[in-house]
Residue frames as qw, qx, qy, qz and C-alpha x, y, z in Angstrom:
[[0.732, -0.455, 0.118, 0.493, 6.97, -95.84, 23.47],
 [0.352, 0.922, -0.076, -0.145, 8.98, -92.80, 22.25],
 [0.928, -0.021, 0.100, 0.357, 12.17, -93.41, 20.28],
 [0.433, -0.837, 0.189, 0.277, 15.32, -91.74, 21.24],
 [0.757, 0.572, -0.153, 0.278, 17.88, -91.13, 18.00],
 [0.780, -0.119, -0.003, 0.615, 21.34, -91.47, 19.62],
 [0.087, 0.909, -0.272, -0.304, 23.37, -87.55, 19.58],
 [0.712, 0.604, -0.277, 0.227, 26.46, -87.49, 17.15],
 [0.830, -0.263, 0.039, 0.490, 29.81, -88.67, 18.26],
 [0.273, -0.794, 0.248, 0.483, 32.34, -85.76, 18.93],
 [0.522, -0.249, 0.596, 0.558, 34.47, -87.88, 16.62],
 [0.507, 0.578, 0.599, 0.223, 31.87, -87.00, 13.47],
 [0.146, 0.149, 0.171, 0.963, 32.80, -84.08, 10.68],
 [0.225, 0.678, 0.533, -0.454, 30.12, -81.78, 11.09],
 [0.497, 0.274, 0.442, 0.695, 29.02, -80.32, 7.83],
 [0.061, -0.395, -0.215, 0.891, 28.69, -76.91, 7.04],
 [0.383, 0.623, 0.681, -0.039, 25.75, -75.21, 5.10],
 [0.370, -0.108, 0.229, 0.894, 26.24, -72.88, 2.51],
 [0.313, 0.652, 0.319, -0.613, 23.92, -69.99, 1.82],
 [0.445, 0.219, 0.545, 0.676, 23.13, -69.18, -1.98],
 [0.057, -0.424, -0.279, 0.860, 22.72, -65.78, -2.35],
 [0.482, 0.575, 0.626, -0.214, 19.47, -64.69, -4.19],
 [0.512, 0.406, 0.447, 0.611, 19.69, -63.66, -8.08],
 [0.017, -0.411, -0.162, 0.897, 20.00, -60.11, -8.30],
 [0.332, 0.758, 0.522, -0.210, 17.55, -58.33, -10.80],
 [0.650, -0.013, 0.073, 0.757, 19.24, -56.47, -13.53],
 [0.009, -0.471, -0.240, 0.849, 18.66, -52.76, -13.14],
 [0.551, 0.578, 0.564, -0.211, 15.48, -51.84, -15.16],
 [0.086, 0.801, -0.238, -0.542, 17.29, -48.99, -17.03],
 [0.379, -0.331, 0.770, 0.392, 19.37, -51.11, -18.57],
 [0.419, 0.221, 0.845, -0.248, 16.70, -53.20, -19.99],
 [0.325, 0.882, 0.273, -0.204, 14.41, -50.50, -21.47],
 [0.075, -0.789, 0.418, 0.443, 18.04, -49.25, -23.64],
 [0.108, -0.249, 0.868, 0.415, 18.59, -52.37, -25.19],
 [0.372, 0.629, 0.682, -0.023, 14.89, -52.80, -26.71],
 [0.223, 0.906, -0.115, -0.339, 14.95, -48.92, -27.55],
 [0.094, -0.747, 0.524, 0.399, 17.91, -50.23, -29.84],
 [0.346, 0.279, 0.860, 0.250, 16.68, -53.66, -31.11],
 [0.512, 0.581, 0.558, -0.300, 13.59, -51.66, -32.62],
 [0.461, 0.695, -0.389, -0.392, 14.78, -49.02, -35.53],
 [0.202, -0.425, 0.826, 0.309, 16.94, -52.43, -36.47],
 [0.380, 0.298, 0.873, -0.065, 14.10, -54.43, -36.83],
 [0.430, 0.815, 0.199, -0.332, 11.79, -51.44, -38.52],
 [0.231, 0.497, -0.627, -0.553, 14.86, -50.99, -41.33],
 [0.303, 0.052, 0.917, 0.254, 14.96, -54.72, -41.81],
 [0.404, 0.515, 0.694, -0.298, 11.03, -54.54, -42.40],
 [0.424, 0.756, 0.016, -0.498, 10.73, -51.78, -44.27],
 [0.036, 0.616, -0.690, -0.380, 14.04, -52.92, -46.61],
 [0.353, 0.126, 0.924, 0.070, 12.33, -56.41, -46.90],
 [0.368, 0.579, 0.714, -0.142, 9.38, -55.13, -47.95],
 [0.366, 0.853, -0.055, -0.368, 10.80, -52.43, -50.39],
 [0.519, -0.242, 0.820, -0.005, 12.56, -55.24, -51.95],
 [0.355, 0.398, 0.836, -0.129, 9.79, -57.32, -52.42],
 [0.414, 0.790, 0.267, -0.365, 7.94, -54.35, -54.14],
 [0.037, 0.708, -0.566, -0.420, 11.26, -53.74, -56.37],
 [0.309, -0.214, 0.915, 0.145, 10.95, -57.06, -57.32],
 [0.456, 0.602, 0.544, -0.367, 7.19, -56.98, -58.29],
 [0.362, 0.867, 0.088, -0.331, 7.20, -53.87, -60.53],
 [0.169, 0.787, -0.474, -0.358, 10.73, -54.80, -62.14],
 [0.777, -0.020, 0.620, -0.111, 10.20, -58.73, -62.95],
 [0.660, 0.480, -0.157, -0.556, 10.61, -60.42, -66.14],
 [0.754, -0.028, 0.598, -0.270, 9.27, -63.38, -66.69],
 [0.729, 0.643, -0.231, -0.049, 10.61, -63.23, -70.91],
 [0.935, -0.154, 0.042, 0.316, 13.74, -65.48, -71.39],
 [0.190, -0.921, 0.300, 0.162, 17.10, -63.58, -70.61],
 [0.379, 0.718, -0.583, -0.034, 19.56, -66.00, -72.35],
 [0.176, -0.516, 0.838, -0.038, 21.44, -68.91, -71.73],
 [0.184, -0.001, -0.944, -0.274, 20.10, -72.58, -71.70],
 [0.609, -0.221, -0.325, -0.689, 16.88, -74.00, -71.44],
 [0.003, -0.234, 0.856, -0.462, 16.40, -76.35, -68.00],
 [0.679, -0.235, -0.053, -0.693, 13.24, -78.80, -67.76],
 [0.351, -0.069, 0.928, -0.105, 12.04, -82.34, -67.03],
 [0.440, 0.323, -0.364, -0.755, 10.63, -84.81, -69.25],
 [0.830, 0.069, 0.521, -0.189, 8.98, -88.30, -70.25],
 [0.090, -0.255, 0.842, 0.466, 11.21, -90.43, -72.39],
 [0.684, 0.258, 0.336, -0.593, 8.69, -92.32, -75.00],
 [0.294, -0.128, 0.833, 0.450, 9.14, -95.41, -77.36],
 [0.600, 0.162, -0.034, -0.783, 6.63, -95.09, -80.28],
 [0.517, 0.122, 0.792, -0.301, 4.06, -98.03, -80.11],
 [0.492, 0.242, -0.507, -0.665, 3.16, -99.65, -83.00],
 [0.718, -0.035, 0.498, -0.485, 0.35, -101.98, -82.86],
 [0.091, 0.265, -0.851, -0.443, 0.45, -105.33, -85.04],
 [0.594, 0.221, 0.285, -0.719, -2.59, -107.04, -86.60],
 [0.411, 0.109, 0.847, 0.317, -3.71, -109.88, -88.73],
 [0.081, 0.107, -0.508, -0.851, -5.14, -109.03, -92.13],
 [0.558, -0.181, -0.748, -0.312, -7.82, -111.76, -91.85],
 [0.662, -0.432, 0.230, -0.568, -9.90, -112.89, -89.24],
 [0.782, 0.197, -0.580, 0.113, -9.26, -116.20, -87.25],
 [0.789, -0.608, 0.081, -0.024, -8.13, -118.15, -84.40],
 [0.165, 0.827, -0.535, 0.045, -4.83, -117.42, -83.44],
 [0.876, 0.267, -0.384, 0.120, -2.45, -120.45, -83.83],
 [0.651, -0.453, -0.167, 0.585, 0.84, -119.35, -81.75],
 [0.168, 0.942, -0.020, 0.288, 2.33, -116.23, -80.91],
 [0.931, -0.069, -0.162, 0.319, 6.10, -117.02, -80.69],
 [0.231, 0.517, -0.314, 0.762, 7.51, -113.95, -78.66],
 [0.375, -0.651, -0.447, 0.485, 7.38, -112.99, -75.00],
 [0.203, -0.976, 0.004, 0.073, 7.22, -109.33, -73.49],
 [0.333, -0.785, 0.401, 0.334, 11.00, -107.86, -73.83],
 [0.759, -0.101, 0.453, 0.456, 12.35, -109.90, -76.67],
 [0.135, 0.736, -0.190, -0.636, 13.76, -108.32, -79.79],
 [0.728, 0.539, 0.416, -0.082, 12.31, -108.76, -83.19],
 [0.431, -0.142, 0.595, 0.663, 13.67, -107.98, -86.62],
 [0.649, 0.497, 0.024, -0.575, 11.84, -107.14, -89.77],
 [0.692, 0.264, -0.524, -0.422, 10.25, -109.39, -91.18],
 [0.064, 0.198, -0.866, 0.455, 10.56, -111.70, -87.99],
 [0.489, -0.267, -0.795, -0.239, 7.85, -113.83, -87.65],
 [0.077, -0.205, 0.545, -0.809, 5.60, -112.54, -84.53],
 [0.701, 0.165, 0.560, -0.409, 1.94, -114.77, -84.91],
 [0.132, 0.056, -0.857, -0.496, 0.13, -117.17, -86.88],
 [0.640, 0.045, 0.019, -0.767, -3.48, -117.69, -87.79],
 [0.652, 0.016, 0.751, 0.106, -5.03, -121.32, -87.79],
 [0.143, 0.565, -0.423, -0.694, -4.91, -121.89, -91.86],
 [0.389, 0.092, 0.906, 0.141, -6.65, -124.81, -92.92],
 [0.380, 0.789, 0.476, -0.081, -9.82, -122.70, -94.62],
 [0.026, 0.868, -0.295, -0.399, -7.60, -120.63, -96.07],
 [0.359, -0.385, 0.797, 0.298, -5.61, -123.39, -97.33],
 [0.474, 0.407, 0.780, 0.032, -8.64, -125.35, -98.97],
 [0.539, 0.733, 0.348, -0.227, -9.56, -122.23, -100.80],
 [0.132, 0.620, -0.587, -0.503, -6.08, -121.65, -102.53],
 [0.435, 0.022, 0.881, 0.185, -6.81, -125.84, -103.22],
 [0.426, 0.538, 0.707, -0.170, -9.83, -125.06, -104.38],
 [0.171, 0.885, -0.159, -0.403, -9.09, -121.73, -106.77],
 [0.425, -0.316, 0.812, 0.244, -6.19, -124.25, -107.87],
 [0.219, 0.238, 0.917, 0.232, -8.57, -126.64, -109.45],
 [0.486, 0.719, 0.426, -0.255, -10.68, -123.72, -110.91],
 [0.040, -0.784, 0.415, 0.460, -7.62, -122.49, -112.67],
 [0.223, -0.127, 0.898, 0.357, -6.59, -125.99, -114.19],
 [0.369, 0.606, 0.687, -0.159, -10.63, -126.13, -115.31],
 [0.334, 0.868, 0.115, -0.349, -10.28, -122.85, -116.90],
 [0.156, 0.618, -0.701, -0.321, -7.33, -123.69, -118.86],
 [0.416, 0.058, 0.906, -0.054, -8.63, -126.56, -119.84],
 [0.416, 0.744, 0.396, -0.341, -11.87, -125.21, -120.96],
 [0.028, -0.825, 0.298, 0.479, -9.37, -123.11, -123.13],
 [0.093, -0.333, 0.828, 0.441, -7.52, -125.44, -124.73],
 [0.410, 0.479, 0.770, -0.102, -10.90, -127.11, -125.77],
 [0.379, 0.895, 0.095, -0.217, -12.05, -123.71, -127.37],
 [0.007, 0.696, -0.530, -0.484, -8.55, -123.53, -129.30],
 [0.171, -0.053, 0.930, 0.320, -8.53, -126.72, -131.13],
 [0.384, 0.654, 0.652, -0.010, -12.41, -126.35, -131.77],
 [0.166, 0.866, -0.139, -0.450, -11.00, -122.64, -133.20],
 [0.129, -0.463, 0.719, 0.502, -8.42, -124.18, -135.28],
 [0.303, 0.288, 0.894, 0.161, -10.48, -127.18, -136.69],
 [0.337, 0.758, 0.527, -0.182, -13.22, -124.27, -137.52],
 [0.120, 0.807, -0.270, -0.511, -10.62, -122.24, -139.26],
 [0.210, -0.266, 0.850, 0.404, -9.51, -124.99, -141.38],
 [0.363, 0.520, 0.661, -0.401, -13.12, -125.62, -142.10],
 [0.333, 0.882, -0.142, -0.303, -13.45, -121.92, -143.90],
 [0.408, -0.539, 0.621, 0.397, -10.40, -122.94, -145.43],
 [0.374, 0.083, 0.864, 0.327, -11.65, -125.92, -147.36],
 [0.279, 0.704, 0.565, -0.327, -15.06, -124.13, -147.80],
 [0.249, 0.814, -0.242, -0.465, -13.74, -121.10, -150.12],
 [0.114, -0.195, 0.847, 0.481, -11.64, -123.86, -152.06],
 [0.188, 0.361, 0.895, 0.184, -14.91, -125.51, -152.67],
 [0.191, 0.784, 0.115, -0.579, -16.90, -122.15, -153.02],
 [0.015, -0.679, 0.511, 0.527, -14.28, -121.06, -155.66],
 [0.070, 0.063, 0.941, 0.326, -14.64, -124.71, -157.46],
 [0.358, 0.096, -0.497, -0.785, -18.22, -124.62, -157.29],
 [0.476, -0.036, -0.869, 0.128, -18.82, -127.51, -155.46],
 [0.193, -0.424, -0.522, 0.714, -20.18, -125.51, -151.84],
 [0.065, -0.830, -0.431, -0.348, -23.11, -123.02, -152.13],
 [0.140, 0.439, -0.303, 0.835, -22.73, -119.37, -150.43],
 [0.729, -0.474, -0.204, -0.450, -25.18, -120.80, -147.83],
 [0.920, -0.198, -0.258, 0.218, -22.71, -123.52, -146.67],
 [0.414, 0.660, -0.041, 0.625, -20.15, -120.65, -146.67],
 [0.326, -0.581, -0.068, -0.743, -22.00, -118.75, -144.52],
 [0.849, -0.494, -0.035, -0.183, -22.82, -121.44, -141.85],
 [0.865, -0.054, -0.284, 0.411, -19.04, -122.32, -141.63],
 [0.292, 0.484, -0.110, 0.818, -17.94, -118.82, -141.47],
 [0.426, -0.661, 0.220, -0.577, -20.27, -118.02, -138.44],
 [0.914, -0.342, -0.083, 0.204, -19.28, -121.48, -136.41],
 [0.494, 0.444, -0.163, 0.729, -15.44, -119.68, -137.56],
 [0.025, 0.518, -0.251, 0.817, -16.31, -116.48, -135.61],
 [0.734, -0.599, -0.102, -0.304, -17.98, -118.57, -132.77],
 [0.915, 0.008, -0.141, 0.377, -15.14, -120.67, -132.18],
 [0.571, 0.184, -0.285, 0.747, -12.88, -117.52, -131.52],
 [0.362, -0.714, -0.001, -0.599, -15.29, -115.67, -129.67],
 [0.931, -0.313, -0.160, -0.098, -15.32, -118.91, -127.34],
 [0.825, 0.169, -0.141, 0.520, -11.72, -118.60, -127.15],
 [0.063, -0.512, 0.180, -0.838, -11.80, -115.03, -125.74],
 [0.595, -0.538, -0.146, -0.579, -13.92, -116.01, -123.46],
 [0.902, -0.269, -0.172, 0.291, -11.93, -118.97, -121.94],
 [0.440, 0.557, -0.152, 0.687, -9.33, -116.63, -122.29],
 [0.442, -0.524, 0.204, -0.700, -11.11, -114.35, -118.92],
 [0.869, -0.447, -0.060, -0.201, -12.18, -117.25, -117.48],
 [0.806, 0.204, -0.379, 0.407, -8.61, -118.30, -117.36],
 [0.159, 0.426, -0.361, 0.814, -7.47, -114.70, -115.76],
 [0.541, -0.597, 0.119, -0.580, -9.86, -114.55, -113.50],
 [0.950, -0.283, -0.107, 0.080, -8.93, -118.25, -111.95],
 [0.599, 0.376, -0.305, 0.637, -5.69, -116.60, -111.70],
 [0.045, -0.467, 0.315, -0.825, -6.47, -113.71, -109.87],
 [0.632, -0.509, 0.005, -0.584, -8.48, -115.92, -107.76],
 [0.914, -0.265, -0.143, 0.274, -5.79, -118.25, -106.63],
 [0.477, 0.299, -0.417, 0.714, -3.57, -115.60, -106.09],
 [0.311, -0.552, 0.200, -0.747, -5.88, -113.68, -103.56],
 [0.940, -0.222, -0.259, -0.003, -6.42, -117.23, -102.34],
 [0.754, -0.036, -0.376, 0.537, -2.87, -117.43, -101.54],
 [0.079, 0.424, -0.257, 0.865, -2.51, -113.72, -100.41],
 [0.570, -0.529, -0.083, -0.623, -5.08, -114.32, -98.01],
 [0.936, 0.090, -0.333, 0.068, -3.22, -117.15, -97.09],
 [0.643, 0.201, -0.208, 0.709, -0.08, -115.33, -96.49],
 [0.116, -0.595, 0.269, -0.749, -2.16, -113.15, -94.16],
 [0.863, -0.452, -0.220, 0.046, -2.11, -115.82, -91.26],
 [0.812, 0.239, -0.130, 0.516, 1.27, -115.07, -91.05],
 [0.160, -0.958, -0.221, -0.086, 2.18, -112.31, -89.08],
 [0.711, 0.058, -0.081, 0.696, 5.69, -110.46, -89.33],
 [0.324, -0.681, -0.121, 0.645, 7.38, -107.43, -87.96],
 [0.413, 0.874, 0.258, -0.001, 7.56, -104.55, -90.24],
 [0.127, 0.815, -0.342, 0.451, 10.60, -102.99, -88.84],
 [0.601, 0.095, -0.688, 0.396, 12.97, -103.98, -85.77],
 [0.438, -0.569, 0.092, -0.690, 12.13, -103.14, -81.98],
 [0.068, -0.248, 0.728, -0.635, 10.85, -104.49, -78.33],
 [0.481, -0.424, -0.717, -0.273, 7.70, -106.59, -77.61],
 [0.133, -0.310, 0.328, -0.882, 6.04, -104.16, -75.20],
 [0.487, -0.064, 0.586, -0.645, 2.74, -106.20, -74.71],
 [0.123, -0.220, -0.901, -0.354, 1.22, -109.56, -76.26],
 [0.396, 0.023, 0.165, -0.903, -2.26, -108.33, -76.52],
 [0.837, 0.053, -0.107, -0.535, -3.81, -111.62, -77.68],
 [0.116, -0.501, 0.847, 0.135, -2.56, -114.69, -77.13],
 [0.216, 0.036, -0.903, -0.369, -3.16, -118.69, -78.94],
 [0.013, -0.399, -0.917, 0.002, -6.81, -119.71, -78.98],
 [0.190, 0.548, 0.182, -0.794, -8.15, -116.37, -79.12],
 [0.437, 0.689, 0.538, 0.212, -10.88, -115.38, -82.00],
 [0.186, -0.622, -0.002, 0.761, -9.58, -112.17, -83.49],
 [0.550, 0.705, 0.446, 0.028, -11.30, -109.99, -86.34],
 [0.577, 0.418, 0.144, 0.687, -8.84, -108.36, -89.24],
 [0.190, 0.665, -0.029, 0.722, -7.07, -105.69, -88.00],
 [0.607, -0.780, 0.143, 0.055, -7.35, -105.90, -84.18],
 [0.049, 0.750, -0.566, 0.338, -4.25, -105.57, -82.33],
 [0.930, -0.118, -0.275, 0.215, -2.43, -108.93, -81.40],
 [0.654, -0.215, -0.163, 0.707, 1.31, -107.60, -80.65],
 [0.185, 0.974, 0.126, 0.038, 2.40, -104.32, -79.86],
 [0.733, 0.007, -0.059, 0.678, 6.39, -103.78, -80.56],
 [0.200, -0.856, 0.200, 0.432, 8.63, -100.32, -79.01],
 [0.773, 0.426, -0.080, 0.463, 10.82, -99.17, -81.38],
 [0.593, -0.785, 0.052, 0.169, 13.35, -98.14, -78.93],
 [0.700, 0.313, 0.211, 0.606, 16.40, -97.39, -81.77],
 [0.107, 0.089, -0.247, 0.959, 15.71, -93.71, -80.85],
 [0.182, -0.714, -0.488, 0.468, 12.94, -92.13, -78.22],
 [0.027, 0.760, 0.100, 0.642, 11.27, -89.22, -78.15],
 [0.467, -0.470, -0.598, 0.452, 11.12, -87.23, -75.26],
 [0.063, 0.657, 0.363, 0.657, 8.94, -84.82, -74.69],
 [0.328, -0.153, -0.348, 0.865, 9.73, -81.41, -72.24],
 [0.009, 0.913, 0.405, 0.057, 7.10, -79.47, -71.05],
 [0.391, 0.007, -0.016, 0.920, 8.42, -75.38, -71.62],
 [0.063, -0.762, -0.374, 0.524, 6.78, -72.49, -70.48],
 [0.405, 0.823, 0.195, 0.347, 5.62, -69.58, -72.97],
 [0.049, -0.934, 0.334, 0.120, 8.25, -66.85, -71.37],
 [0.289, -0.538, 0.741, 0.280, 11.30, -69.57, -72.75],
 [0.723, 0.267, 0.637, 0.015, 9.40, -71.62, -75.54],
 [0.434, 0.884, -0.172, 0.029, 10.48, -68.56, -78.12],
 [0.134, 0.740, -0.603, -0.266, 14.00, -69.15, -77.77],
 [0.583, -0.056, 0.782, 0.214, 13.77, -73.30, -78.96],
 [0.598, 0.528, -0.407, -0.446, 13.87, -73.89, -82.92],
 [0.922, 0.041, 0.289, -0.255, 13.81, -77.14, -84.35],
 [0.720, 0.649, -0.058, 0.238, 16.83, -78.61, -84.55],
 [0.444, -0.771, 0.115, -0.441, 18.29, -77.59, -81.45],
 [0.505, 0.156, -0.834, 0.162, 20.75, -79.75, -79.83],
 [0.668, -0.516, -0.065, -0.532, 18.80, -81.45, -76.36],
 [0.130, 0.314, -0.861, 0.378, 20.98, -83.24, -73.56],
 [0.813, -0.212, -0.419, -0.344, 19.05, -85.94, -71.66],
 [0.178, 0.344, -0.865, 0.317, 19.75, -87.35, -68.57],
 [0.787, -0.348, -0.379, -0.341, 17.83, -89.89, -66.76],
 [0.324, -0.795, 0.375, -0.349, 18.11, -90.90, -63.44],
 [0.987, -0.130, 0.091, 0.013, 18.93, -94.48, -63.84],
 [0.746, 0.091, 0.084, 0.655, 22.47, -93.32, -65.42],
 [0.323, -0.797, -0.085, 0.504, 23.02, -90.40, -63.04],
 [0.277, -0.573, 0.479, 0.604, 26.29, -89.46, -64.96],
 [0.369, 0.154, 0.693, 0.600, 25.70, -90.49, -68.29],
 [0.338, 0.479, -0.032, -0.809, 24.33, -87.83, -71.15],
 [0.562, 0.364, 0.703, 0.237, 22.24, -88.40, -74.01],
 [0.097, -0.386, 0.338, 0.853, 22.59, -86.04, -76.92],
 [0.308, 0.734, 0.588, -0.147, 18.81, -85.30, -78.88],
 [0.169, 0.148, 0.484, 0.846, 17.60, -83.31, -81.53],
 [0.378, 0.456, 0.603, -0.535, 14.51, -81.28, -80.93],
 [0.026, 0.004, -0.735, -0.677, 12.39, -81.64, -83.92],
 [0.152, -0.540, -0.516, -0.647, 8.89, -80.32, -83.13],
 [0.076, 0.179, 0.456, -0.869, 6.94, -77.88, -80.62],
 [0.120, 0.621, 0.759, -0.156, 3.37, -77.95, -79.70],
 [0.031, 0.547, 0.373, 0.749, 1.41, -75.55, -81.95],
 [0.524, -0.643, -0.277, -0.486, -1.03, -74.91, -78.45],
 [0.123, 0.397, -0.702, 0.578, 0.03, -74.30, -75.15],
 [0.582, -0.399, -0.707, 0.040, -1.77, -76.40, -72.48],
 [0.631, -0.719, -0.290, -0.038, -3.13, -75.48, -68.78],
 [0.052, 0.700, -0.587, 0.403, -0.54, -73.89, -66.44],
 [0.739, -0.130, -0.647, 0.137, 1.39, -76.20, -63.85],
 [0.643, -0.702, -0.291, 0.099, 1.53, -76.54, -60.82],
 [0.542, -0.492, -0.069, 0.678, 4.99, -75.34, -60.35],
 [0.284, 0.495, 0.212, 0.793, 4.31, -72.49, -62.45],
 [0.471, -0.822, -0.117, -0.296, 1.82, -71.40, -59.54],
 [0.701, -0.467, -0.190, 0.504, 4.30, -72.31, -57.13],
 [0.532, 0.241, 0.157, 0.796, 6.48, -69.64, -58.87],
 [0.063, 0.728, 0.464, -0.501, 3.88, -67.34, -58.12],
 [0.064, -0.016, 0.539, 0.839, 3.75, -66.22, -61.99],
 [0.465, 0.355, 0.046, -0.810, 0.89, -65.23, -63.69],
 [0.913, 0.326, 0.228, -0.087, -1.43, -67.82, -65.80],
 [0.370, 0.530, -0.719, -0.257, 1.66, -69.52, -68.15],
 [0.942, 0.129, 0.076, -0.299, 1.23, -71.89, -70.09],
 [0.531, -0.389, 0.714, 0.240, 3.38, -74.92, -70.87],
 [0.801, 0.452, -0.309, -0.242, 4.11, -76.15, -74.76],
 [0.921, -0.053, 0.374, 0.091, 5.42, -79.70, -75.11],
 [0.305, 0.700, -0.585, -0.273, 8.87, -80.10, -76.94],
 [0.961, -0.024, 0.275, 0.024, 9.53, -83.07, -78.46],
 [0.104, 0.762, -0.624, -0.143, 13.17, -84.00, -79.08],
 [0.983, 0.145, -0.111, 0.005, 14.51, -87.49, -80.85],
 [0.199, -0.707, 0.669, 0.116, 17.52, -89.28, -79.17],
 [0.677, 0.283, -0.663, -0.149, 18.99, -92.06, -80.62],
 [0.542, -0.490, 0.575, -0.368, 19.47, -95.42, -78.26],
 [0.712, 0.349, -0.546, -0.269, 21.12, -97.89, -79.90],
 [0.149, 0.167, -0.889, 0.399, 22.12, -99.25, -76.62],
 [0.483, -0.411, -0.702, -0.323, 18.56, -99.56, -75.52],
 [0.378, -0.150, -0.700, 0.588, 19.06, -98.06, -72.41],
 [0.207, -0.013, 0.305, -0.929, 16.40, -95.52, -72.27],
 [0.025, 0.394, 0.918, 0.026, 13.00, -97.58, -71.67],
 [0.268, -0.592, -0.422, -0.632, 9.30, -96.07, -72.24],
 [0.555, -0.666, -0.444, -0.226, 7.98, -94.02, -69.49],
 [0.560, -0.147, -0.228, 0.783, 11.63, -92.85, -67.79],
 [0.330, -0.839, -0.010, 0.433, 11.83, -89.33, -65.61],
 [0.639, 0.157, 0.070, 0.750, 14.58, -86.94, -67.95],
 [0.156, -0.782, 0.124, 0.591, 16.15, -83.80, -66.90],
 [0.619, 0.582, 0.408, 0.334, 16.29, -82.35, -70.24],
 [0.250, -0.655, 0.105, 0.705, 19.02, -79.07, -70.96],
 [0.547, 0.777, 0.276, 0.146, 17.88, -77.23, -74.57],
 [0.484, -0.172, 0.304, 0.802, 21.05, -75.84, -76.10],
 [0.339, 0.881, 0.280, -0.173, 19.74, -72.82, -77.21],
 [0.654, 0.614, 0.176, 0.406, 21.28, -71.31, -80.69],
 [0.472, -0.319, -0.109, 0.814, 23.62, -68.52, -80.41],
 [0.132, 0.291, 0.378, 0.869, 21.64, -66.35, -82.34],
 [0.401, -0.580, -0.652, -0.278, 18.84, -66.59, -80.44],
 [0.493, -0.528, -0.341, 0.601, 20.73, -65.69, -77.12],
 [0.258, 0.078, 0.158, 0.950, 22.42, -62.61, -79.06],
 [0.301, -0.417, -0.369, -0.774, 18.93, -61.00, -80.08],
 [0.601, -0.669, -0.368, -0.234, 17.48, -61.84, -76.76],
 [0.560, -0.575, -0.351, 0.482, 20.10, -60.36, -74.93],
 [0.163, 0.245, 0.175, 0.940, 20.48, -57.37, -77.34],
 [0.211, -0.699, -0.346, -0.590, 16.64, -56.32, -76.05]]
């Protein structure tokens, strides 16, 4: 069955259709003028870029021209390791990581009981050897009084030069013997003081003030004289050492003022002293290649800041600005 769509009612608008007339083409001429005029523009640019570039090559220089000095650097506390004198099992090691020490602040302790026994024991060879001593003085005196009586009785007649003789050598035994206790005495001295000094290395103490960077041993450990137990920052003043390229490492002298900034205090400056350059220049860096320079090397300045506030820690990022001398600038902008 075929279906039959109603015509439109008179009453409907009827709409009207509007043509859109097709895009015109713009005339070819036209076209081919305004390329013929982009091109010399483009060939100057080129050529002007690239005689530039070549100006730039052949009239570089890559020697420092004056003003300050601009690097980055690595802040550094210097690490001093602490150690017992003696061997032993460590006892206690009453700091943590981060605290500050003192000198002469107690920082370990060795167990000490064998140590003790042998100052006891040095002790009671000392009183023996002074003993021993007084024994050999009083047998010295009693043999000098001896000779004494002997020459009276010599002199009378009464004593032969035989008896003489036998009192007079028992005389010069008797004060040999007395020298001898004499040493034996010092030595039991010097062997109860190393007793105690050995004693008084269980005892471990800062040297100097600072930062407990790392407890490297800790109680119940065996540890043999001279390992490393604690290791304290001394973080009173940092180094921080700036790597400088060889075309700008001639104009730094030691002594130098060095500005510091780190990035943890954005705004705040620190105010250094440089106070030694690497004798030997190391590998170029990377961002020397970036630079597209020729092989330069990099020498390490090292500059001391103070930080009595502690605020620059081991291992910080610093933008570092070398105040270069005025003399230096003068003569290196006089060539």
């Amino acid at each position: 069955m075929t279906r039959v769509d109603p015509l439109p009612s008179s009453d409907a608008p009827i709409r009207k259709v509007e043509e859109t007339p097709a895009p015109t083409a713009p005339p070819r001429g036209k076209t081919t003028d305004r390329r013929a005029a982009i091109r010399p523009l483009v060939l100057l640019v080129l050529v002007l870029g690239i005689g530039f570039a070549t100006w730039k090559y052949f009239t570089r220089r890559e020697d420092y021209r004056g003003g300050d000095i601009q690097t980055t650097g690595t802040v550094e506390a210097v690490q001093v390791q602490l150690g017992f004198q003696v061997s032993g099992r460590i006892a206690d090691v009453p700091v943590q990581e981060g605290d500050r020490v003192q000198p002469g602040q107690v920082v370990g302790r060795l167990q000490s009981e064998d140590l003790e026994v042998q100052v006891r024991m040095a002790g009671a060879a000392l009183e023996s050897a002074r003993a021993a001593l007084a024994q050999a003085r009083a047998n010295r005196d009693r043999n000098r009084l001896e000779l004494q009586r002997t020459k009276v009785l010599l002199a009378s007649g009464i004593a032969t030069p035989q008896q003489m003789d036998t009192v007079l050598a028992a005389a010069r035994v008797a004060d040999a013997q007395v020298t001898a206790n004499e040493a034996q005495v010092h030595q039991a001295e010097g062997t109860l003081a190393q007793a105690k000094l050995q004693l008084s290395y269980a005892i471990l103490r800062s040297p100097q003030g600072g930062e407990i960077s790392e407890r490297i041993h800790l109680p119940g450990e065996m540890v043999q004289a001279g390992t490393a137990v604690i290791a304290i920052a001394q973080t009173d003043t940092v180094r921080v050492h700036a790597a400088v390229d060889e075309t700008r490492v001639g104009a730094v002298r030691p002594g130098d003022t060095a500005i510091v900034r780190v990035y943890t205090f954005d705004k705040r400056l620190f105010q250094g002293t440089v106070t030694d350059i690497q004798p030997a220049g190391e590998f170029a860096t990377r961002k020397d290649w970036g630079a597209r320079r020729r092989d330069i090397r990099t020498f390490t300045v090292t500059a001391h800041v103070p930080n009595p506030e502690h605020l620059l820690k081991d291992g910080m990022t610093a933008e570092v600005t070398i105040r270069v001398s005025p003399e230096v600038q003068h003569i290196s902008g006089a060539r």
